[in-house]
C-alpha positions as CSV (number, residue, x, y, z in Angstrom):
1,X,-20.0,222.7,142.1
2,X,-23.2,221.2,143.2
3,X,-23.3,219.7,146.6
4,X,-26.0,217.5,148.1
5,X,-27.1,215.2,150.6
6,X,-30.1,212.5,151.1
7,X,-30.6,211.2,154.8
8,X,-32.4,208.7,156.5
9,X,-32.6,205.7,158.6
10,X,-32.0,203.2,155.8
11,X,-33.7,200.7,158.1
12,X,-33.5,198.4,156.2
13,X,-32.2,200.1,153.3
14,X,-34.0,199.1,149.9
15,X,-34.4,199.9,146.3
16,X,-36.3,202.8,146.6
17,X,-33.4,204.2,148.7
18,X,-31.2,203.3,145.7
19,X,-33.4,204.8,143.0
20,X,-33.7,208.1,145.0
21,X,-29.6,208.2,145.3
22,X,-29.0,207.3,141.5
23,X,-31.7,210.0,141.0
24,X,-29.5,212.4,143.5
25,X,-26.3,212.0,142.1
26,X,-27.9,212.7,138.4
27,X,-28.9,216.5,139.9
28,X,-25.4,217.2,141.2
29,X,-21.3,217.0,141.7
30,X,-20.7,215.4,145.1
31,X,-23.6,213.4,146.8
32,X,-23.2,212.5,151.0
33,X,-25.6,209.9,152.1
34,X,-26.2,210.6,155.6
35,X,-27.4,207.3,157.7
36,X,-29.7,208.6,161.0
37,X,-28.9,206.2,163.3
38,X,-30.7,206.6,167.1
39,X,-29.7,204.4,169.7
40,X,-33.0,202.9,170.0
41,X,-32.3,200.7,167.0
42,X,-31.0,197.3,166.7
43,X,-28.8,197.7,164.0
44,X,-25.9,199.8,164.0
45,X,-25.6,202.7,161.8
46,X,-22.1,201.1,160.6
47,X,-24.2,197.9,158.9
48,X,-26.3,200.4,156.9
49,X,-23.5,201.9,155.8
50,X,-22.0,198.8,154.5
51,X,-25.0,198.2,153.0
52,X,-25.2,201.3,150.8
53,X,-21.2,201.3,150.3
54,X,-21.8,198.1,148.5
55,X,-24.7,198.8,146.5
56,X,-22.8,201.3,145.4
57,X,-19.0,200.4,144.9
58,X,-18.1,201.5,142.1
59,X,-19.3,205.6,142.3
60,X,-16.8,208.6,142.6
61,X,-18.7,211.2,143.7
62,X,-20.7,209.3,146.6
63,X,-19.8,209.3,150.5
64,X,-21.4,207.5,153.3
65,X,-21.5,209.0,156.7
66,X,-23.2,207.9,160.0
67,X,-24.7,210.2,162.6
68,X,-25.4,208.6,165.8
69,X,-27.6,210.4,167.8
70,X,-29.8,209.6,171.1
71,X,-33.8,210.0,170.3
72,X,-33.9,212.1,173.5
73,X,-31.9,214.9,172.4
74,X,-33.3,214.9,168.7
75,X,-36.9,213.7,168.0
76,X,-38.2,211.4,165.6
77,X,-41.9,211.8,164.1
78,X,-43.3,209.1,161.5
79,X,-45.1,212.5,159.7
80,X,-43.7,215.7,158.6
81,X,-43.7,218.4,161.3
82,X,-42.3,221.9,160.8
83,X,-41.2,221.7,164.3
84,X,-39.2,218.5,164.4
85,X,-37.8,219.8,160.6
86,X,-36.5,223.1,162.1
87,X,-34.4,221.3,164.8
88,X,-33.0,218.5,162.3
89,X,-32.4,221.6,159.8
90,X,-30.0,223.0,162.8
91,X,-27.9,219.7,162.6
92,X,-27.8,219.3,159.4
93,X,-26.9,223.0,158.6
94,X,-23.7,222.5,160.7
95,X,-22.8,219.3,159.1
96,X,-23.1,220.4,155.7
97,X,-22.8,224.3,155.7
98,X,-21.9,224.5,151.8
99,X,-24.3,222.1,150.4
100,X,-26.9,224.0,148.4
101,X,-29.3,221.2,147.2
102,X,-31.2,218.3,149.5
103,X,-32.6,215.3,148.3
104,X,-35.9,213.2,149.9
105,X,-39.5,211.4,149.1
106,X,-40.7,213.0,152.4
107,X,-42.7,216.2,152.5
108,X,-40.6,217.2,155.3
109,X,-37.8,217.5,152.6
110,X,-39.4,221.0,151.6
111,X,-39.5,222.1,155.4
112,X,-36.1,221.2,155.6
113,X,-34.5,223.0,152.8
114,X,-36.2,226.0,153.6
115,X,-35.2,226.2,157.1
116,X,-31.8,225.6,155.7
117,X,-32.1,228.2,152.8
118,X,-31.3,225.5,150.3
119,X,-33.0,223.7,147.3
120,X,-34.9,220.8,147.5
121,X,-35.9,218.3,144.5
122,X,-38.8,215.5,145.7
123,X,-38.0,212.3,144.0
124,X,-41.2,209.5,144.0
125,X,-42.9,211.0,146.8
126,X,-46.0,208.8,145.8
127,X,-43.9,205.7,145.3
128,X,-44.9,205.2,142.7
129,X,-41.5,204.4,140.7
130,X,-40.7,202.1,143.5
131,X,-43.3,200.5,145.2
132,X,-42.0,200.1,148.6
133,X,-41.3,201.9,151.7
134,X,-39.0,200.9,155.0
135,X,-42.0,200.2,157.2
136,X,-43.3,197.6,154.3
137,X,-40.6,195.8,154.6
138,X,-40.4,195.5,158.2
139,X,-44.2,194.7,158.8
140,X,-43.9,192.1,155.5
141,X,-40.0,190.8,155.1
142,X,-41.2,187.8,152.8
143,X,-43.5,189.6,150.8
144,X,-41.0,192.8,150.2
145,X,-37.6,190.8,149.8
146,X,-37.8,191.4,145.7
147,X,-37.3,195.4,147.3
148,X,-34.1,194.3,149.1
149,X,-30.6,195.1,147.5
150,X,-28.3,192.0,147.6
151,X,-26.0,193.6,150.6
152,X,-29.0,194.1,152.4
153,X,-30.1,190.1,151.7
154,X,-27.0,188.6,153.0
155,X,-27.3,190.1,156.2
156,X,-31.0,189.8,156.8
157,X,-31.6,186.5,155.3
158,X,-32.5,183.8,157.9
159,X,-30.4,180.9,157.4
160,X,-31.4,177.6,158.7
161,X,-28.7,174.6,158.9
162,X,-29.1,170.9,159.1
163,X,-26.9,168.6,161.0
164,X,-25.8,165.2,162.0
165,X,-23.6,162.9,161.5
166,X,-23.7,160.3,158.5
167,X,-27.0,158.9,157.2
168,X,-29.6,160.6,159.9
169,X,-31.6,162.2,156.7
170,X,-30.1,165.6,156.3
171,X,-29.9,166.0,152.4
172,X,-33.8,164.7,152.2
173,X,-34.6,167.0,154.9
174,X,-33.1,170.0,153.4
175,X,-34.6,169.2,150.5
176,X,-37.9,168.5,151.8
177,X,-38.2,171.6,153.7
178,X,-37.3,173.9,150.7
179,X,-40.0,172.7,149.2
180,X,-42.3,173.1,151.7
181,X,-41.4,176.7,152.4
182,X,-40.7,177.3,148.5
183,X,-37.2,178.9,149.5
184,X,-33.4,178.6,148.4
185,X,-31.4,175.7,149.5
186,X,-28.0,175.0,150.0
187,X,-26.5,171.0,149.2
188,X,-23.8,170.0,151.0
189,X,-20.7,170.4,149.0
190,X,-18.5,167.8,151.0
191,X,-20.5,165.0,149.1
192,X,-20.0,166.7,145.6
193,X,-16.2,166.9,146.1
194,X,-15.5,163.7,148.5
195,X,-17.4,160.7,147.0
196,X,-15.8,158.1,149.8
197,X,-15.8,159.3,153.2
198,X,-13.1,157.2,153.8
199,X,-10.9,158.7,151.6
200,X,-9.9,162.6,151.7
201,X,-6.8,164.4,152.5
202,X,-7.3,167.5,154.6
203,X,-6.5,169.7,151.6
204,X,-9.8,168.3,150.4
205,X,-11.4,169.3,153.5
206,X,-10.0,173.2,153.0
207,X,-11.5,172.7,149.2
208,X,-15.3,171.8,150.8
209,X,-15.0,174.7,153.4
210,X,-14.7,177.1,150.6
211,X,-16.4,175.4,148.0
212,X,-19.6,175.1,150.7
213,X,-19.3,179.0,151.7
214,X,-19.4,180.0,148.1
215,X,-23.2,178.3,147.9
216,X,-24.2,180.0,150.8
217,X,-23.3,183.5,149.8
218,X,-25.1,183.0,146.1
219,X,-27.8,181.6,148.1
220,X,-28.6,184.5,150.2
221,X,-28.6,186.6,147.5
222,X,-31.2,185.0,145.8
223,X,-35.0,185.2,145.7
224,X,-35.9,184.0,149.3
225,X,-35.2,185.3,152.5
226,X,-35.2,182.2,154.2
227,X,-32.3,179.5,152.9
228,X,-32.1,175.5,153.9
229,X,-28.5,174.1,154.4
230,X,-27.5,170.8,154.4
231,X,-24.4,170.8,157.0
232,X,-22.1,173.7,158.3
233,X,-18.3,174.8,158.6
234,X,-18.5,172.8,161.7
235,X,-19.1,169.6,159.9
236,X,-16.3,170.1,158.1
237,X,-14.0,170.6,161.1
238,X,-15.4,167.8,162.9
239,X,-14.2,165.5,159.9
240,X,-10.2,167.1,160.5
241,X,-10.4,166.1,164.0
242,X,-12.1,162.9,163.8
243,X,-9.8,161.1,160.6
244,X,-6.3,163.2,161.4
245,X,-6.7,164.4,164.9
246,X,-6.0,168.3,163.6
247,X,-8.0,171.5,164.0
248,X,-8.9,172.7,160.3
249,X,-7.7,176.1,160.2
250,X,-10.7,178.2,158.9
251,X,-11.0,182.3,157.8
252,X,-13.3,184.6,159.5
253,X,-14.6,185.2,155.9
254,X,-15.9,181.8,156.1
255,X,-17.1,181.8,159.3
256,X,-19.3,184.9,158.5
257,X,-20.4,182.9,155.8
258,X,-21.4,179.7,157.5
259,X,-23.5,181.6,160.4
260,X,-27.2,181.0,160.9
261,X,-29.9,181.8,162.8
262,X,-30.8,177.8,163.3
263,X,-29.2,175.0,163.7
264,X,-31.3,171.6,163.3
265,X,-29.1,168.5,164.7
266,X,-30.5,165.2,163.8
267,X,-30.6,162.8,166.2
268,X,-28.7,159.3,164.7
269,X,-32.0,157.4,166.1
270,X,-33.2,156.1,162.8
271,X,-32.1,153.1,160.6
272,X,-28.3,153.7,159.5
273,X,-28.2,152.9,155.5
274,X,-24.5,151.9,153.9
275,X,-24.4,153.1,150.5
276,X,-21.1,151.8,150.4
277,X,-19.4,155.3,150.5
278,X,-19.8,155.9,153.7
279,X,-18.2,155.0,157.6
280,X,-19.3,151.8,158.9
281,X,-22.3,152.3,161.6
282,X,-19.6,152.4,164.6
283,X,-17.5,154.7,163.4
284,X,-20.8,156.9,162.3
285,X,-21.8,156.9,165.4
286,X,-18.6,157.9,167.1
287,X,-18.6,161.0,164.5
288,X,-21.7,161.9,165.8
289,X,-19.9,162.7,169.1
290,X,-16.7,164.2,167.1
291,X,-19.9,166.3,165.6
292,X,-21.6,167.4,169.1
293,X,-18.1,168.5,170.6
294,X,-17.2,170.5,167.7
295,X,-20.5,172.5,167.9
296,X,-20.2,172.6,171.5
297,X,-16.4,174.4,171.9
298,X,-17.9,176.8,169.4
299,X,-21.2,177.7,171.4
300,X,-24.0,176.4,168.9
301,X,-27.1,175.6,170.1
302,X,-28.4,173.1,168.4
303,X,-32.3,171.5,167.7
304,X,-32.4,168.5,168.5
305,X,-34.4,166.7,165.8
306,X,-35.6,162.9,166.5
307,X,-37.8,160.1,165.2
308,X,-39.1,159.0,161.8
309,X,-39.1,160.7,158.7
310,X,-42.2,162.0,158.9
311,X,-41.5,163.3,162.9
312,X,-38.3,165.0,162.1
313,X,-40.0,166.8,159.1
314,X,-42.6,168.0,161.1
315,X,-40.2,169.2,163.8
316,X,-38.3,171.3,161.4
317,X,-41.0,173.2,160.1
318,X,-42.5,173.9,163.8
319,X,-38.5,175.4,164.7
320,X,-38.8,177.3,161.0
321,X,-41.6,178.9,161.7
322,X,-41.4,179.7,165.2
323,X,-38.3,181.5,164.2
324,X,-39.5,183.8,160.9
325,X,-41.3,186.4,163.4
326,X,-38.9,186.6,165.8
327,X,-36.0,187.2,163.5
328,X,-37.5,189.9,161.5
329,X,-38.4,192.1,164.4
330,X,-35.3,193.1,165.2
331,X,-34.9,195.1,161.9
């Protein structure tokens, strides 16, 4: 029985990882994927895990293990040292004493194995199969996302939301700035499935919540790292308390779902248009504070957007794109 391991950070993990473990498992019996995780890193070895776990559901013969290690006790080198290799070989020789094959693009993959006394097979070490590499992706997110597995999307994607209370612009915003940033979007399901905000039952409400949560996870998957979305979980709770005075009882599955990076709140300071669907202005205006309370007891911070059209789309794309560098350098 052949026995072998690949390693590495997996930060982020992409699909030159994945061809290199599909080409692993093709060259043996049982295949460990060992995620390096040092605690100078921002995320945790457990999220990689997941990430490779789900790229990878389906395979028998595959295992997933973290080693969590502090950078001062074992080093890390961005080129291939015979030094650094011989004390890694030490660790992983005790972690895996009857594996007889290892698997890497690196050519620190042939120092390895031979401190270990084991085989090593290179796979792409020109990447050329694969284009891509982990620092790529971390200096360019947007240009490398096509590289990015769809576990991997869902949790780096930046998700920006829109909010506000009835006719402050939110659906021509979102779509407006999707546009602009040529990116996925996200259309508020509550006005697919509720024509007449003045009639719904709260069953209704339970139906947009997961209805409005299954957009959002197809969007994140998709072609864009960033992804527009016209109104939140919150919303939807805000509507319970304000027409029946309950707390919409929501799953942490949803939740997870709904969370963003952003949260855009337009202000109701514009001209209030009945469509004849919709609350009369006073009662629009009072959901606006149902809104803002609901956001508040569950520690949002919100943009405030305000002005014209034209003001309020400019504001957005100043908070988008203030936001893009920041988020990506914690990767």
């Amino acid at each position: 029985m052949v026995k072998a391991f690949v390693f590495g950070k997996f930060l982020p993990f992409h699909k030159g990882h994945e061809a290199m473990i599909n080409f692993a498992l093709s060259k043996c019996d049982f295949l460990t994927v060992l995620v390096c995780a040092s605690d100078h890193e921002t995320i945790s070895g457990a999220v990689r895990k997941d990430w490779i776990e789900k790229t990878f559901p389906s395979e028998k013969k595959i295992e997933v293990k973290v080693l969590d290690y502090k950078e001062a006790e074992l080093p890390n080198s961005s080129v291939s040292s015979t030094a650094i290799s011989q004390i890694w070989a030490t660790v992983f020789k005790k972690m895996f004493p009857d594996y007889s094959l290892l698997v890497t693009s690196e050519q620190y993959g042939f120092y390895l194995a031979e401190f270990m006394g084991i085989q090593h097979l290179p796979f792409d070490m020109s990447k050329k199969l694969v284009p891509v590499s982990a620092t790529s992706v971390r200096n360019d997110m947007l240009a490398t996302w096509q590289f990015l597995p769809d576990a991997v999307r869902r949790d780096l994607v930046l998700k920006v939301v829109v909010l506000g209370t009835e006719s402050t612009g939110k659906t021509t915003l979102t779509e407006d700035l999707a546009t602009y940033f040529n990116c996925n979007k996200v259309m508020e399901a509550g006005r697919d499935l509720i024509p007449d905000s003045n009639e719904f039952s709260i069953a209704d409400l339970h139906l947009v919540a997961r209805e409005h949560a299954k957009r959002i996870n197809e969007a994140t998957a998709g072609s864009s790292p960033l992804v527009i979305i016209d109104t939140d979980i919150h919303i939807t709770k805000s509507y319970c308390r304000f027409s029946f005075e309950k707390d919409l009882a929501v799953s942490d599955d949803i939740y997870h779902s709904n969370k963003a990076q952003l949260y855009l709140y337009l202000n109701n300071d514009v001209d209030y248009f009945q469509d004849g669907t919709r609350l009369s202005k006073q009662e629009r205006d009072r959901l606006d504070h149902f809104h803002r309370q609901v956001l508040q007891e569950a520690n949002i911070n919100v943009i405030e957007i305000k002005g014209n059209w034209k003001e309020r789309f400019q504001q957005a794309i100043a908070q988008i794109k203030l936001l893009i560098p920041l988020h990506y350098t914690h990767v």
